[in-house]
C-alpha positions in Angstrom: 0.0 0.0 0.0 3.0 2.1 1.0 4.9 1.6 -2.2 1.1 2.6 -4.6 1.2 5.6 -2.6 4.7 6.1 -3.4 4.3 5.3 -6.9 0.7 7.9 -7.4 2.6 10.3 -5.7 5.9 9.9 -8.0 3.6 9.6 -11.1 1.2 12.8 -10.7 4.0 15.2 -9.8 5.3 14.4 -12.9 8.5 12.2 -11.9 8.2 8.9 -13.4 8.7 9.4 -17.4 8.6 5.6 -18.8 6.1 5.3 -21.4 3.5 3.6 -20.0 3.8 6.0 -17.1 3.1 8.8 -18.9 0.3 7.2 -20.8 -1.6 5.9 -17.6 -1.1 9.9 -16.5 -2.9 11.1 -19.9 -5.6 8.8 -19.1 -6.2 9.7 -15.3 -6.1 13.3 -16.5 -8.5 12.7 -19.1 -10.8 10.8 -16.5 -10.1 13.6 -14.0 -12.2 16.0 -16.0 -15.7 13.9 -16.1 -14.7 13.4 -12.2 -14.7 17.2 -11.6 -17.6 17.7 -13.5 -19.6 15.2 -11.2 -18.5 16.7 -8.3 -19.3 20.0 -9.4 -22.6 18.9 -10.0 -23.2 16.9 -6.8 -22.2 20.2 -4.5 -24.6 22.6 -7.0 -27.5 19.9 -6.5 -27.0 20.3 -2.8 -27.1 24.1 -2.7 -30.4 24.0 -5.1 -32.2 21.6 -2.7 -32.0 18.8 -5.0 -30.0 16.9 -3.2 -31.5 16.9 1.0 -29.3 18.1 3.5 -30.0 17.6 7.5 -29.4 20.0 9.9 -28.7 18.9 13.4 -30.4 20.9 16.6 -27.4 22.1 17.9 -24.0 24.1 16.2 -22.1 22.5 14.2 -18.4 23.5 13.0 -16.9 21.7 10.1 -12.9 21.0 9.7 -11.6 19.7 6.6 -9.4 20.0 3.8 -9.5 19.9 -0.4 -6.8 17.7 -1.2 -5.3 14.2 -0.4 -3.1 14.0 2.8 -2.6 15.4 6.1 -2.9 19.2 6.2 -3.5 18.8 10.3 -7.3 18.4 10.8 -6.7 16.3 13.8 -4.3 18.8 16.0 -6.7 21.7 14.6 -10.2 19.4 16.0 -8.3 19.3 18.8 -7.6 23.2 19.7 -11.0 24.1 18.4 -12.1 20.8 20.9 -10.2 22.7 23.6 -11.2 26.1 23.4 -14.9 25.4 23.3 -15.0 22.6 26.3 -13.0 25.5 27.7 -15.8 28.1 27.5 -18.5 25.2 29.2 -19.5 24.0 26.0 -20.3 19.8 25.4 -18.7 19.2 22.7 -18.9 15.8 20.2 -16.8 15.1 17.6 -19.2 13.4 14.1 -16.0 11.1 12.2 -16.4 8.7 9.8 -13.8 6.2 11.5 -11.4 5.8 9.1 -9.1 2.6 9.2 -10.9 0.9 12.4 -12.9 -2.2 12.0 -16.2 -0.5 13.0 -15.8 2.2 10.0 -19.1 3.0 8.7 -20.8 1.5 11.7 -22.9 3.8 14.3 -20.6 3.6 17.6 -19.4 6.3 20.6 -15.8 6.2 21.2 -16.0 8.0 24.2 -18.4 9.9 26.2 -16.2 12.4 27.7 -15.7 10.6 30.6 -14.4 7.0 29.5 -13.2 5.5 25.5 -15.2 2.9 25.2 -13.5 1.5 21.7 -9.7 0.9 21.2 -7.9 1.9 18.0 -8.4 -0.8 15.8 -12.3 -0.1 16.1 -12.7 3.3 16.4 -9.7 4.1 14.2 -6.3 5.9 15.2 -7.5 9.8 14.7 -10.7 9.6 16.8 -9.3 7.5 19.4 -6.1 10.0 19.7 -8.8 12.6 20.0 -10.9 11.2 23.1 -7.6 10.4 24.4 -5.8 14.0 24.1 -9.0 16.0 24.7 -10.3 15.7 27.8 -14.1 16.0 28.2 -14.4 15.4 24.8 -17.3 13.0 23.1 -16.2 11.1 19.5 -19.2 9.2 17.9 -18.4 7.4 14.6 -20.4 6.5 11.6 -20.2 6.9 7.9 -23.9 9.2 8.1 -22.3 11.6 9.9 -26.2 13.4 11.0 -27.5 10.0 12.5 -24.2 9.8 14.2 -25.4 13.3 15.6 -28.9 12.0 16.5 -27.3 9.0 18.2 -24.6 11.7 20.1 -28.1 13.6 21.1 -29.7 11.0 22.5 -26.9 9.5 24.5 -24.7 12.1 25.4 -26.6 15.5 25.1 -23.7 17.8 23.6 -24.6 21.1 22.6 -21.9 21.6 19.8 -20.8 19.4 16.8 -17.4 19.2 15.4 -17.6 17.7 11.8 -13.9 15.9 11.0 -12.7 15.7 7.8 -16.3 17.2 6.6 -15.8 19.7 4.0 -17.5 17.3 1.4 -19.9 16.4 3.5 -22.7 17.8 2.4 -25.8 15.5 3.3 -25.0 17.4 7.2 -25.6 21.4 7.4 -23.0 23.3 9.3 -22.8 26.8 10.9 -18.8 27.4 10.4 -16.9 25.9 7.4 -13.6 25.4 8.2 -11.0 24.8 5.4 -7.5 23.8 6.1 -4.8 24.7 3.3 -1.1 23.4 3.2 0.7 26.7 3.4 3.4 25.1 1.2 1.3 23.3 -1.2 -2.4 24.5 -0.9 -3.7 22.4 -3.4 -1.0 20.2 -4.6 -0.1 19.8 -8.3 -2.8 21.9 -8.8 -5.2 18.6 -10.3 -8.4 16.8 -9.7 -8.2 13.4 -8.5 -7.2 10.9 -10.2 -4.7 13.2 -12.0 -3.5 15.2 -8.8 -4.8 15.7 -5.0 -7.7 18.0 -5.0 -10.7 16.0 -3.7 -13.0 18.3 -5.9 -12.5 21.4 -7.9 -10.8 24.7 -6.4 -14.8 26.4 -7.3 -15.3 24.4 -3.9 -13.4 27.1 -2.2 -16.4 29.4 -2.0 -18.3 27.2 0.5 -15.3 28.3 3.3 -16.2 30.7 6.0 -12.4 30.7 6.9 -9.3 29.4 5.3 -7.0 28.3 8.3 -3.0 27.9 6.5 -1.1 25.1 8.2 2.6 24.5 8.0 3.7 28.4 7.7 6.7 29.1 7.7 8.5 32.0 9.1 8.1 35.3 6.3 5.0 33.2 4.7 2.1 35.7 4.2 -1.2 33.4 3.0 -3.5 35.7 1.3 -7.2 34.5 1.4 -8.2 32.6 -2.0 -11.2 34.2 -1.5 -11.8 37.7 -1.6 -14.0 38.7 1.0 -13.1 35.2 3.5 -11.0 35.6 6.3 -7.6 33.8 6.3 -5.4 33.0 9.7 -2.3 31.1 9.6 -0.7 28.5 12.2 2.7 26.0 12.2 3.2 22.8 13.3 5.7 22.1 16.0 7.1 19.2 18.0 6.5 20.1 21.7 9.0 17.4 23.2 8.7 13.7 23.4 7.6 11.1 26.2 7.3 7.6 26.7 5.0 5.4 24.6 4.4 3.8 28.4 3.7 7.4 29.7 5.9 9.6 31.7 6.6 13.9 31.5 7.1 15.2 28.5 10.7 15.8 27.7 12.5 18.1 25.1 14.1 16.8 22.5 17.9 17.6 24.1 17.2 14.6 26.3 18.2 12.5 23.1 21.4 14.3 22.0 24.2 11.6 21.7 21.5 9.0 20.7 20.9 7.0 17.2 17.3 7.6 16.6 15.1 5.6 14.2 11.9 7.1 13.3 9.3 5.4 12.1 5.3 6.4 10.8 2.2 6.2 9.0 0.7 9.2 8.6 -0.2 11.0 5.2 3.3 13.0 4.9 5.5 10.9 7.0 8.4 12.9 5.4 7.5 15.8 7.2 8.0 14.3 10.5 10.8 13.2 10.0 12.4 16.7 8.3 10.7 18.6 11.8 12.9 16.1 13.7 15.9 16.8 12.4 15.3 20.6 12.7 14.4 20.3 16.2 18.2 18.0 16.2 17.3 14.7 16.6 20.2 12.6 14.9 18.3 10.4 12.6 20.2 7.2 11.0 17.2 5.6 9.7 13.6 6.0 8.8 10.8 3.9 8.0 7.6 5.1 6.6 4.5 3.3 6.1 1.4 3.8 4.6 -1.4 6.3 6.3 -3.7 4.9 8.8 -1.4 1.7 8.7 -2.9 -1.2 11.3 0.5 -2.4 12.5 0.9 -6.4 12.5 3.6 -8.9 12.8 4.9 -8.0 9.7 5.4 -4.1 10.4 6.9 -4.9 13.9 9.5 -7.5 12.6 10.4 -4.9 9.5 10.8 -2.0 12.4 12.7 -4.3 14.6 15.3 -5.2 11.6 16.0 -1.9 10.6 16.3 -0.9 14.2 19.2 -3.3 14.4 20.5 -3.0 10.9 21.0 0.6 11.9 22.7 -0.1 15.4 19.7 2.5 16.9 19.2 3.2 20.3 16.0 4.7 20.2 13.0 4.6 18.3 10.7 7.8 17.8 6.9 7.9 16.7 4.1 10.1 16.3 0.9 10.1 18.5 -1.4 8.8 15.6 1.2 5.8 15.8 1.1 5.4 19.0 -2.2 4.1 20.0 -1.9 1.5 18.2 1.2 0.3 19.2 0.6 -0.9 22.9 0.3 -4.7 21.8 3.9 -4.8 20.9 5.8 -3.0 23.5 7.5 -5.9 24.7 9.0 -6.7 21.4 9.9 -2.8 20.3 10.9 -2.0 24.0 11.4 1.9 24.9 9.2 4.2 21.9 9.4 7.7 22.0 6.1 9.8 21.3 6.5 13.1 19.8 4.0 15.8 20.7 2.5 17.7 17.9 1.1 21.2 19.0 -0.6 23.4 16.4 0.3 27.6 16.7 -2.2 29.6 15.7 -1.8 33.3 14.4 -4.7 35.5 14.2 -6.3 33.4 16.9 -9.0 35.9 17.6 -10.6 35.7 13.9 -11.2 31.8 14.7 -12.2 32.4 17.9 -15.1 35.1 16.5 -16.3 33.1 14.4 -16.4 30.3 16.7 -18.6 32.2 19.4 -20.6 33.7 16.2 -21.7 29.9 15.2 -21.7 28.6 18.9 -23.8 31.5 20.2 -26.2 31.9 17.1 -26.2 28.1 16.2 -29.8 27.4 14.4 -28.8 30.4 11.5 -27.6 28.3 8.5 -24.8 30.1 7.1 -23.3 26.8 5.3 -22.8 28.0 1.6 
């Protein structure tokens, strides 16, 4: 799975010249024109009423992205998470479950006092969200607005947090939040299956804020959107701990040290560049696939290269993490790194947050 991804990747950016490579990309970017039409259609036959959207009794803020890949939705649910549960609000996070066994099905994670499913049912993003959030409700389900019924009726929140539900449009929401890749905003610039964009850049118009992640220092995101707000944030490493818990640590405590990092997220190469920068000495790196369910097989391959490379520690992300408490014993010590997300012009998302919060039955979804 890890090596197609590779290979897609390699092949749209234009990298893999063979002949039959570049006739398989004329034909995905012929077929990515009928695709972009379609889903053109779809979002215009929801904005007509042709297409039936629910709305959901109580607020509900949307978090996603346009293209393929990790532009940070989970730390940014998270904050958002925070902030609200902060101000007294119940909130409950509507995902889809991607990667766990119960995906699709109608389940609660957690009701903001106890997760109820592991990892490898609810999947490793709304798990790592009851667990880092606390107070914080995650119900699952592909139909994201009988997952909010089912959060109603159980666990009476009075706020919604769509994840990963920009092109979700059968559920109405009161705050469209659209995450952008300061360094790529929308990949090679293409319509699936001949680039990343999930649907055409006209989608852009259903934002009520653009939120840039990955900005780098200088980096000055101007709105896409004349008239929409635009704030801009980083990612950074906050220190490491203990897979088997402990204080979080910064990452000086591994000077000397022969590191191996390993992941599967969307843009494992990015964790492993941030490392380096905050000067971890990496010898090795593995990367897997995203929303990888580690086995034997993935174990035994981390555990070779660990002593191929003569490393002394190993180093994963939280997303990781969770689902690696099975094998402790055979990877012994794994350290966690803590991803934080900063946030500039803070108090535009936090307006718009009490706006949808406090005035939650207006429909200002686009």
């Amino acid at each position: 799975m890890a090596d197609h991804s590779h290979y897609f990747k390699e092949l749209v950016e234009g990298e893999r010249r063979g002949w039959k490579d570049l006739l398989l990309l004329a034909l995905l970017r012929i077929l990515s024109h009928p695709y972009a039409f379609i889903l053109t259609l779809r979002a215009m036959c929801y904005r007509l009423g042709l297409l039936r959207s629910y709305r959901l009794p109580c607020p509900v803020i949307s978090v996603g992205n346009i293209t393929l890949g990790g532009t940070g939705k989970t730390p940014a649910t998270a904050l958002i998470a925070s902030y609200l549960i902060g101000r007294g609000r119940r909130v409950a996070v509507l995902s889809r479950g991607y990667g766990g066994s119960a995906e699709g099905e109608l389940r609660i994670v957690s009701d903001g006092k106890e997760v109820l499913l592991g990892p490898e049912e609810a999947g490793d993003e709304p798990y790592l969200l009851a667990r880092k959030v606390p107070g914080l409700m995650v119900v699952i389900g592909a139909d994201r607005y009988q997952a909010g019924l089912l959060a109603l009726k159980e666990l009476k929140p009075d706020v919604f947090i769509l994840d990963d539900g920009f092109q979700h449009l059968r559920l109405k929401r009161d705050l469209n939040l659209l995450l952008l890749d300061c360094t790529r905003p929308y990949g090679n610039g293409r319509v699936l299956p001949a680039g990343f964009l999930r649907e055409p850049k006209s989608a852009l118009t259903r934002a009520d804020l653009f939120l840039f992640t990955r900005c780098g220092e200088g980096s000055a995101p101007v709105s896409p959107v004349p008239g929409t707000p635009a704030c801009r944030s980083s990612h950074r490493l906050g220190g490491f701990r203990p897979m088997q818990g402990g204080e979080l640590r910064p990452f000086s405590g591994l000077k000397g040290m022969r590191a191996m990092a390993f992941a599967g997220i969307a843009d494992p190469g990015s964790f492993f560049d941030t490392l380096e920068k905050e000067g971890v000495t990496l010898v090795t790196t593995l990367a897997f696939s995203d929303h990888i369910c580690y086995g034997v097989d993935e174990i035994a391959a981390i555990c070779r290269l660990k002593d191929a490379s003569r490393s002394t520690c190993l180093l994963t992300t939280e997303k990781d993490a969770v689902k690696l408490a099975p094998f402790v014993d055979k990877l012994g010590t794994v350290h966690v790194a803590q991803l934080t997300l900063d946030l500039e012009e803070q108090s535009e998302l936090e307006r718009l947050l009490v706006k949808a919060v406090l005035s939650g039955n207006a429909d200002t979804a686009k």
